[in-house]
C-alpha positions in Angstrom: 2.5 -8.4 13.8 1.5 -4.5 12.9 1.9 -3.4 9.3 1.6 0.4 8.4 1.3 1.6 5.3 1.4 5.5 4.7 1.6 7.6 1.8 3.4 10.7 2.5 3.1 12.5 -0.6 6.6 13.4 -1.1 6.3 15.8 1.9 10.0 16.1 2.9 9.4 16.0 6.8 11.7 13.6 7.5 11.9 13.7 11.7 8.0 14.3 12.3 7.6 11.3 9.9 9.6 9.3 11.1 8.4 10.2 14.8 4.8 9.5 13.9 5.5 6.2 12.6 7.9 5.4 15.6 4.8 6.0 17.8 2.9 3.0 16.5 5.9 0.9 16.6 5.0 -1.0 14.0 7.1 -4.2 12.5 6.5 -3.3 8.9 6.2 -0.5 7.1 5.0 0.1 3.7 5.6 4.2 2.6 4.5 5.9 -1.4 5.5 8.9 -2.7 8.7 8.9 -1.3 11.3 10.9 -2.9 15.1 10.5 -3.1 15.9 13.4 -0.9 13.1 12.1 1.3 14.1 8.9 1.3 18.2 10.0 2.3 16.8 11.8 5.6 14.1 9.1 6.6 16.1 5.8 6.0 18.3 6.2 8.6 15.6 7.8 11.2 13.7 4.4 10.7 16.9 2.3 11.0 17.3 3.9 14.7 13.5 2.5 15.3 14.5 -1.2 14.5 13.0 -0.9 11.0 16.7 -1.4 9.8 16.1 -3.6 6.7 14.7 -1.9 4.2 14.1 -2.3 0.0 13.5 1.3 -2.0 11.8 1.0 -5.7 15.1 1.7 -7.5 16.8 -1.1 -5.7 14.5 -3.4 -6.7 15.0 -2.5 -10.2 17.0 -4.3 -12.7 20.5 -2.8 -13.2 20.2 -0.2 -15.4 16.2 0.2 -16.1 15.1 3.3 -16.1 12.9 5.1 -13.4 9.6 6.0 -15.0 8.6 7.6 -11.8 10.7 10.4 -9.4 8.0 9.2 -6.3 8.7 5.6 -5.2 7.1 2.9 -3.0 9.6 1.2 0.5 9.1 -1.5 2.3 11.0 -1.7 5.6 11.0 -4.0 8.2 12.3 -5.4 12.0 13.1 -8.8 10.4 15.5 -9.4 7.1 13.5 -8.8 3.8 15.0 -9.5 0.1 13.6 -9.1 -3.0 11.5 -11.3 -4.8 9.9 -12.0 -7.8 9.0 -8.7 -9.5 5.4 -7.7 -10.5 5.3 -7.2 -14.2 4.4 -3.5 -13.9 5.4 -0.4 -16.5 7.1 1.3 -13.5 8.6 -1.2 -11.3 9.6 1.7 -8.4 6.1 1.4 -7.8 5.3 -1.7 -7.1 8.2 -3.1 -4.7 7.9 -6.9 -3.9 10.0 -8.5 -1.0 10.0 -11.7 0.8 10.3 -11.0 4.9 11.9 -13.7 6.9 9.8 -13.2 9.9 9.9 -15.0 13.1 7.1 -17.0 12.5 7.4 -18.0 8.8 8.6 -16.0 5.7 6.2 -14.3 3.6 5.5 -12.2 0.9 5.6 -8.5 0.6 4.0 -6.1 -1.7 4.0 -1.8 -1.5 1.9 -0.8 -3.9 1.5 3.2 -5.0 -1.6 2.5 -8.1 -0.9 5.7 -10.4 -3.1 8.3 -10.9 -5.2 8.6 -14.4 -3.1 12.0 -14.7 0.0 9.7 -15.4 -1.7 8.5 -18.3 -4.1 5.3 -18.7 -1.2 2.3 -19.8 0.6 3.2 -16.4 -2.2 3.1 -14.6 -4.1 0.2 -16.1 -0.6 -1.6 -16.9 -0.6 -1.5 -13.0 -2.9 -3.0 -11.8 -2.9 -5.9 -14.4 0.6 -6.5 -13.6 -0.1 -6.8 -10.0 -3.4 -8.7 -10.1 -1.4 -11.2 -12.7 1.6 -11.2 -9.8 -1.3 -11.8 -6.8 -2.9 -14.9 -8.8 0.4 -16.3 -9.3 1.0 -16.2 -5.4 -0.9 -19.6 -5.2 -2.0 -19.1 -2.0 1.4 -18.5 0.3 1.8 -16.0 3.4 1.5 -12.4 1.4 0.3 -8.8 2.5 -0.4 -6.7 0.2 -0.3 -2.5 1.3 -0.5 0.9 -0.3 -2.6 3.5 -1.8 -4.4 1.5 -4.6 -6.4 5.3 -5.5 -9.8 3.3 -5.3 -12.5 2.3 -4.6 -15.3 5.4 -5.2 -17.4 3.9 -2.9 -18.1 1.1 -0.9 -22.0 -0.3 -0.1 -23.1 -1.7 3.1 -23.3 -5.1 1.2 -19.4 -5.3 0.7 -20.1 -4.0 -3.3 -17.5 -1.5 -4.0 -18.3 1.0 -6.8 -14.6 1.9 -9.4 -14.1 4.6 -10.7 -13.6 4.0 -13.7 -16.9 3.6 -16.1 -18.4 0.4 -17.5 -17.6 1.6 -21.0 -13.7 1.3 -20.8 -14.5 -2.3 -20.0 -10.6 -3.2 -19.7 -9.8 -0.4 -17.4 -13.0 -1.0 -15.4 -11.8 -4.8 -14.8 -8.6 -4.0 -14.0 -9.7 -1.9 -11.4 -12.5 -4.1 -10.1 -10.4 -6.6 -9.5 -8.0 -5.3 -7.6 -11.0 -4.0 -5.3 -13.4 -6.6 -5.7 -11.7 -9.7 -6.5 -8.9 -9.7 -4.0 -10.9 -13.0 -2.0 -10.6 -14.7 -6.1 -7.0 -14.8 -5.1 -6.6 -15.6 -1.3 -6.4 -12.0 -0.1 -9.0 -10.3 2.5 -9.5 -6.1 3.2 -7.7 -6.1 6.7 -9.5 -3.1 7.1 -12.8 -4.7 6.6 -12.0 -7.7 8.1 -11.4 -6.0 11.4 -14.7 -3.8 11.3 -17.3 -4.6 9.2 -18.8 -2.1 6.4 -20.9 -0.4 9.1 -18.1 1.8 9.3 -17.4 4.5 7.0 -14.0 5.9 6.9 -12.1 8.1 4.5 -8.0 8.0 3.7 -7.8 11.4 1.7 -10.0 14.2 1.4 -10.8 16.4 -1.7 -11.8 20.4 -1.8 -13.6 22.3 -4.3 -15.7 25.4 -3.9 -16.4 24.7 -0.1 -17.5 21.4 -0.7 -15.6 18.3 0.7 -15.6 15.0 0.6 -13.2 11.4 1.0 -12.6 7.9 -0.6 -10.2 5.7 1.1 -8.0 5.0 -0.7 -5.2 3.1 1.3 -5.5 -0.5 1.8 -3.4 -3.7 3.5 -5.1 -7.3 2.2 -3.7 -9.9 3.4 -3.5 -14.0 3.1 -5.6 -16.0 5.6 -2.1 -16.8 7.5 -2.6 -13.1 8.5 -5.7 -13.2 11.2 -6.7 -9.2 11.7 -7.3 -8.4 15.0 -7.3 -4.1 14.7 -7.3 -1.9 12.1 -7.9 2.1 12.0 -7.0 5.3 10.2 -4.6 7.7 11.8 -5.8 10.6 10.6 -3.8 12.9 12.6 -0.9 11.9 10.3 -2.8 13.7 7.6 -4.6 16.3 9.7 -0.9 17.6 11.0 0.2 18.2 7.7 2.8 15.1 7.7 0.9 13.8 4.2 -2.2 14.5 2.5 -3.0 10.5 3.3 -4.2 8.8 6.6 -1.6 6.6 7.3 -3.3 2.7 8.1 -2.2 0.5 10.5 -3.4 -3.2 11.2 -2.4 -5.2 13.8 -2.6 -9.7 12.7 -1.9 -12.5 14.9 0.2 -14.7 12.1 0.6 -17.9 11.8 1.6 -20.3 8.2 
């Protein structure tokens, strides 16, 4: 099974998109940032790929909330998918769960687009407590978790990954910790990590100031141990052409429940 996850950053490029993620054929897809008009051009041009089922953040809102949020997460998929349980987030659109009924066992489904600190601290922190609370509640069933989770700050040869948050806001530092340290508390392993080691050093999205430049990555798929990695890389021409300001990842698992 190959999961991608990309965030396009609302970059209305429908056809190249789609084109790009066509060329790694993958069976799911997790997208963030994706806009309405985006969305209207690129839904279909996935469809004709086989990734015809498909869940947008609005449609897995309650009738009648309220988006918080005009950027939204999608899942899409070759095989039927359905909502699920919702994460108790402040912005449900980003944070889309979904159960897929693959071909070798349903699982569970989460695109995750972690807020910025610009969007204000209880969106971002409300987050990713709501979607650690949603992981520990999973009990250890068939789940992959994907998206731009806008951490870790670093990572150490050791596995030790540094937040960015400081150790004085002791809540907010948790919250993020966990979702980048703790993810084995709960069942879940770094697909990326899995597959190569911390010997190498990779970076999802790139920052400029004053001719100085440098990376975090950001963009992550964990999965449950149902979900055995065998690849995992950066495409960073996704990024590189333009498409996004975001590698997209892809990983590639032999599953099995």
């Amino acid at each position: 099974m190959r999961v991608l996850s990309w965030n396009v950053a609302a970059r209305r490029r429908a056809q190249l998109q789609a084109g790009a993620i066509a060329a790694v054929a993958p069976d799911v897809v997790v997208l963030q940032e994706v806009t309405a008009s985006l969305w209207r051009e690129l839904g279909p041009m996935l469809a004709c790929e086989g990734l015809a089922h498909a869940l947008c953040g609005p449609e897995a809102m309650a009738s009648g909330e309220p988006l918080a949020l005009t950027r939204w997460v999608v899942v899409a998929s070759r095989w039927p998918l359905s909502p699920c349980e919702p994460a108790s987030v402040p912005a449900r659109e980003v944070v889309v769960c979904a159960t897929v009924d693959g071909p070798a066992g349903a699982f569970s489904l989460a695109g995750v687009h972690i807020p910025t600190i610009g969007r204000g601290m209880p969106l971002k922190l409300g987050t990713q407590e709501g979607l650690y609370a949603w992981l520990a509640a999973r009990g250890g069933s068939p789940l992959v978790v994907a998206g731009d989770f806008n951490s870790p700050k670093a990572e150490a040869p050791d596995g030790t990954v540094t937040p960015f948050m400081s150790r004085r806001n002791e809540r907010s530092y948790a919250a993020e910790d966990a979702l980048m340290a703790g993810m084995p508390a709960v069942g879940l392993h770094d697909a990326f990590r899995s597959a190569n080691g911390y010997a190498l050093t990779e970076s999802s999205w790139y920052w400029k100031n004053r001719g100085r430049t440098g990376g975090y990555r950001l963009d992550h798929i964990f999965a449950s141990p149902n979900f055995r990695p065998v690849a995992s890389r950066y495409l960073h021409d996704t990024r590189e052409s333009g498409l996004s300001d975001h590698s997209a990842l892809v990983a590639e698992f032999e599953y099995g429940p």
